[in-house]
C-alpha positions in Angstrom: -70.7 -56.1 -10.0 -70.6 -54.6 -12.9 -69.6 -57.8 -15.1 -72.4 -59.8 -13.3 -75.0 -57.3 -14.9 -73.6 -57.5 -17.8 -73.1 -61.2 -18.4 -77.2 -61.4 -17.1 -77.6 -58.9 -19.8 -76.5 -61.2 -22.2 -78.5 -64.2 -21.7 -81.5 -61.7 -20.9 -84.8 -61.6 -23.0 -85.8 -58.3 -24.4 -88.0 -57.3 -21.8 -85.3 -58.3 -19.4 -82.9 -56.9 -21.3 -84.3 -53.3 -20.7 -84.1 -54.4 -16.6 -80.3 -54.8 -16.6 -79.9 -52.1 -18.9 -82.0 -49.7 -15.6 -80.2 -51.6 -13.2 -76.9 -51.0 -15.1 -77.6 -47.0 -15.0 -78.5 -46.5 -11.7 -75.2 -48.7 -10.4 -72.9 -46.5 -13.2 -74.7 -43.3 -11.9 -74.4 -44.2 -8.2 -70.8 -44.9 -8.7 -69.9 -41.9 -10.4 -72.2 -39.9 -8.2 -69.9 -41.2 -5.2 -66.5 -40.9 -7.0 -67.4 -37.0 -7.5 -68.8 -36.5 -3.9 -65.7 -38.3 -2.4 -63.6 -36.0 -4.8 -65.4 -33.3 -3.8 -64.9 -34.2 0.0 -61.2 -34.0 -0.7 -61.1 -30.4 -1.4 -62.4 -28.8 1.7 -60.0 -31.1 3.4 -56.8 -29.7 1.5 -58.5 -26.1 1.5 -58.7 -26.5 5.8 -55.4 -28.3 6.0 -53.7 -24.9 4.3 -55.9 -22.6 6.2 -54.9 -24.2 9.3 -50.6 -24.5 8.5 -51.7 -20.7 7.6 -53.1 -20.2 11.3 -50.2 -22.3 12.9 -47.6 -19.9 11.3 -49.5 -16.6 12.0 -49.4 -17.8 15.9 -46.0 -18.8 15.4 -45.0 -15.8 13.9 -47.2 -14.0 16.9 -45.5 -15.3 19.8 -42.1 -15.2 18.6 -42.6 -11.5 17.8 -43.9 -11.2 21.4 -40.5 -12.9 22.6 -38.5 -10.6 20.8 -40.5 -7.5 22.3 -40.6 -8.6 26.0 -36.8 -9.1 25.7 -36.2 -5.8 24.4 -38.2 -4.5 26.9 -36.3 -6.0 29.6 -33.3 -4.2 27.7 -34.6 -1.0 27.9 -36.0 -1.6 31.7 -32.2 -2.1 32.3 -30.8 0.5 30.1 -32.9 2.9 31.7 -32.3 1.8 35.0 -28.5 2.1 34.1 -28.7 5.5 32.7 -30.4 6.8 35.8 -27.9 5.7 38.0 -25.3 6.8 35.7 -26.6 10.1 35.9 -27.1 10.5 39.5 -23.4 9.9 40.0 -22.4 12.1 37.0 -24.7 14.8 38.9 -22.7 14.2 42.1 -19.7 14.2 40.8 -20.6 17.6 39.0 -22.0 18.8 42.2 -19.1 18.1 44.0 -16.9 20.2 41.8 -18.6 23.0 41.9 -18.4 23.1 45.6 -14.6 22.4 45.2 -14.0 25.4 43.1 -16.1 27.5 44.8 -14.0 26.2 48.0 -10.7 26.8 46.0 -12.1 30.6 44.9 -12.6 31.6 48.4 -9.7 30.4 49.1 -7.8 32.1 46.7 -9.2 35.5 47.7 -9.1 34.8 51.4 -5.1 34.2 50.8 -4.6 37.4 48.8 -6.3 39.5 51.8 -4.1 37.5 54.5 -1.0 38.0 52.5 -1.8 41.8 52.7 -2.4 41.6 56.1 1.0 39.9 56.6 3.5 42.6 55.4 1.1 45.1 57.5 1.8 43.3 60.4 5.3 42.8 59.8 5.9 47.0 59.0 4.0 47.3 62.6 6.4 45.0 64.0 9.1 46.7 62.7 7.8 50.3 63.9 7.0 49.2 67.5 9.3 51.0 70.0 7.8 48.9 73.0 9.7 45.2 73.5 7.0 43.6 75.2 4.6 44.9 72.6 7.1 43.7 69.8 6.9 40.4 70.8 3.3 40.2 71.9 3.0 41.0 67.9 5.5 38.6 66.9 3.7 35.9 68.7 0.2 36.7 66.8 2.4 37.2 63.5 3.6 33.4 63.7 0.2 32.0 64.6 -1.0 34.2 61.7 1.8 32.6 58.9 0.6 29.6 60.2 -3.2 29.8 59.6 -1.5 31.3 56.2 0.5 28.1 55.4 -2.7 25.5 56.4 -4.7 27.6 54.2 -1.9 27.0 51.5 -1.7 23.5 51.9 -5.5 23.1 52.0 -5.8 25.3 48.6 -2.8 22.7 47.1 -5.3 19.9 48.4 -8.2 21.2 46.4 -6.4 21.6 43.2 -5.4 18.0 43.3 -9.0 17.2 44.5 -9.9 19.0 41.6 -7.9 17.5 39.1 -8.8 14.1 40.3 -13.1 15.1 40.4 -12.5 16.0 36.6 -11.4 13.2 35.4 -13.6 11.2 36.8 -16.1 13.4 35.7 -15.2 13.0 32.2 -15.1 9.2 32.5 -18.5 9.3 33.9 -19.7 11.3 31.1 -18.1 9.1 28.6 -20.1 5.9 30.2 -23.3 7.9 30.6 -23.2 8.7 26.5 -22.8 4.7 26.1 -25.5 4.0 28.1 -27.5 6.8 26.0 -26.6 5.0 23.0 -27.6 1.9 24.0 -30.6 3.5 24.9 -31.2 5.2 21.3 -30.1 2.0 19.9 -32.8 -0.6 21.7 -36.1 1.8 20.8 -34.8 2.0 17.4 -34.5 -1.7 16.9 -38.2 -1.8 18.9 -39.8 0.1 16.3 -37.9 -1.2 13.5 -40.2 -4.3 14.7 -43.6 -2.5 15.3 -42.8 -1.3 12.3 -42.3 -4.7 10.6 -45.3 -6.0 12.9 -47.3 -4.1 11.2 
């Protein structure tokens, strides 16, 4: 277009001349007027293309930061969940301990009393003058040394019970500390990310 005007402006008069030369203007400034709009057009678009791959990361960024927290929630739903039970049976193993010692106590003293009351019973065996009587005695003694030796056996029973309770017990307690660290060690990672969240 541009060489058409210009070969007109050639073989122009004067007059005609100054025509082209108007015409010539307006089509250079209407051109350049549309290179700098287009150029301008471009701008925004790069300027929104940016602020949008900005947007896109954010909500990336968002939802994998969401992931990570409903997972470690779930962790600490179980943890918990694991420590309670943990503890429940570390309390009733505890509970039944107690019991067993407190058993194995009176047991202890009960056995002391009876023993007493053994050699009494033997020294009034001893003493009686009356046969029959001596033997009516001797029948109670025997029944006597047996309650003595079933309490005996049943005071053997509980140490082993307690031996066996206690070390359970301690293995209990071992697996309830892991499970507390685990615990300790999931909210600490959860607000190591709040903390990077934010």
């Amino acid at each position: 277009m541009f060489n058409t005007i210009i070969r007109n402006l050639q073989k122009a008069s004067t007059i005609n001349r100054f025509f082209y030369l108007g015409v010539f203007y307006l089509v250079l400034t209407g051109s350049m007027s549309a290179q700098t709009t287009a150029a301008r057009a471009e701008v925004p678009q790069t300027e929104e293309k940016q602020m949008l791959q900005t947007v896109l990361n954010e909500v990336r960024q968002l939802r994998q930061t969401v992931e990570r927290a409903q997972a470690n929630t779930s962790r600490l739903q179980i943890a918990v969940e694991r420590l309670r039970r943990q503890q429940e049976q570390v309390d009733r193993l505890a509970i039944q301990l107690q019991h067993t010692q407190n058993e194995a106590e009176m047991l202890k003293s009960s056995k002391a009393e009876m023993e007493e009351q053994a050699k009494q019973m033997e020294n009034r065996i001893q003493q009686a003058a009356n046969e029959e009587h001596r033997q009516m005695m001797q029948a109670e003694f025997k029944e006597f040394k047996n309650n003595l030796a079933q309490q005996m056996e049943r005071e053997t029973q509980l140490e082993e019970l307690q031996t066996k309770i206690s070390a359970q017990l301690q293995s209990e307690r071992s697996k309830l500390d892991e499970l507390s660290n685990l615990l300790d060690s999931v909210q600490r990672e959860m607000e190591s990310q709040q903390s990077g969240a934010n």
